[in-house]
Structures are given as structure tokens and as C-alpha cells.
C-alpha positions, -999 to +999 in steps of 0.1 A: +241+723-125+258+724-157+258+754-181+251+728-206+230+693-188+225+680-225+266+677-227+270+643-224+295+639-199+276+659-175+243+642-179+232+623-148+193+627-151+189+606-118+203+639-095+175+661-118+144+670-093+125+699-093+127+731-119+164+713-135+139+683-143+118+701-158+140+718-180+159+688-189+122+673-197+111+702-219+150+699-239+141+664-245+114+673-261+127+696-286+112+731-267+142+751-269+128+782-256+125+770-223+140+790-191+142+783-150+126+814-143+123+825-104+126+786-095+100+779-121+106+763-154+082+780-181+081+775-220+094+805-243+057+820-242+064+823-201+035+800-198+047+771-169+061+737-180+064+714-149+060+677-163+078+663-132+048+678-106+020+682-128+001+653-142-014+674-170+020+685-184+039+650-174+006+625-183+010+631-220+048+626-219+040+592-201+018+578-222+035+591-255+073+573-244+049+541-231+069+544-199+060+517-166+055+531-136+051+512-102+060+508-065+067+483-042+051+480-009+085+479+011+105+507-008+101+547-001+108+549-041+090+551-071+101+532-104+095+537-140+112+520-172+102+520-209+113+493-234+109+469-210+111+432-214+109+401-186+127+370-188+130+342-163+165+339-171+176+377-167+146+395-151+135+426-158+154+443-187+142+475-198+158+505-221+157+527-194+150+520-156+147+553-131+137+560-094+121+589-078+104+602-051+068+601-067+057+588-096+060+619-117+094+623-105+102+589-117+086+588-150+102+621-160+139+610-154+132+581-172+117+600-204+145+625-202+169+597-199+153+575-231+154+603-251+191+625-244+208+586-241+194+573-270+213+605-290+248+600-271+272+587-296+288+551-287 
């Protein structure tokens, strides 16, 4: 990983699982502080942040960025998009569309991703 993933250039939030999630998650949302510490990624007060496994650190996140989260029957892959629009024309059109391997997963590259994108410059 980066020494930097909120560089720009380096961001691809769809390789993120695990602890780099997590800390990509908890830099979106403005906590600093927060460290990968012995595979674990834990606020500045040590206390453990894992919004990508835990539903009661990753539940708020997904209802505060309204994000969609669903599976089809025939795919081994989550989806989740926020800002999301249908049209018969075009389809589903969403701000930002992710996969992952559980919902969790899903919905947290897709939060990171709305908020780090949405601050890249054009």
C-alpha cells in the first residue's frame, strides 16, 4: 500500500479489504488519528475501528452516505452505490458503484470512494 492512499493517483479503493479498508474508511471520515496497529485498524484513543467487518462501526456510515446495497442470485459479489438513479434509457446510474465480497465490504469501498473522489480535483 501507499505511504499516502489519499494521494490521488494512488487511490484505487476497489483493491482496499481488510485493516487498509478500514483505514481508508476512518480518513474519509475526517479521524486522523487513526493507525493499522498489529493488523488491526484502531482510532487514536487505541479503541478498534473496523467499519468494513463490523456492522456497528460500518451500519452508521451506511445509512449516513444513503448507500444501496444488494446481491444478485447468480453473482459471488456484493454491490453497493449511493446517488443512484434508474432510467430506461441508460440503466442504473449511480455516483459511485462498488463490489465486494460481503456487504460490508461493499458498502465501505463505496463510502470511501464517494467521499476521497468527490475532493479530487478535475
Amino acid at each position: 500500500m501507499a505511504d499516502n492512499p489519499l494521494m490521488p493517483e494512488r487511490i484505487r479503493v476497489w483493491e482496499f479489504e481488510g485493516a487498509h479498508l478500514d483505514l481508508l474508511v476512518a480518513q474519509a471520515c475526517g479521524i486522523q488519528s487513526a493507525r493499522i496497529v498489529n493488523g488491526v485498524c484502531t482510532r487514536g484513543d487505541g479503541q478498534r475501528f473496523q467499519p468494513s467487518s463490523d456492522w456497528a462501526h460500518g451500519g452508521p456510515l451506511v445509512e449516513e452516505a444513503q448507500i444501496s446495497i444488494w446481491r444478485y442470485p447468480d453473482l459471488d459479489s456484493w454491490h453497493a452505490c449511493t446517488g443512484f438513479d434508474f432510467t430506461r434509457s441508460e440503466g442504473l446510474i449511480s455516483r459511485c458503484y462498488m463490489q465486494g465480497v460481503t456487504p460490508l465490504v461493499a458498502a465501505m469501498r463505496c463510502f470511501a470512494a464517494a467521499k476521497l473522489w468527490s475532493n479530487l480535483p478535475v
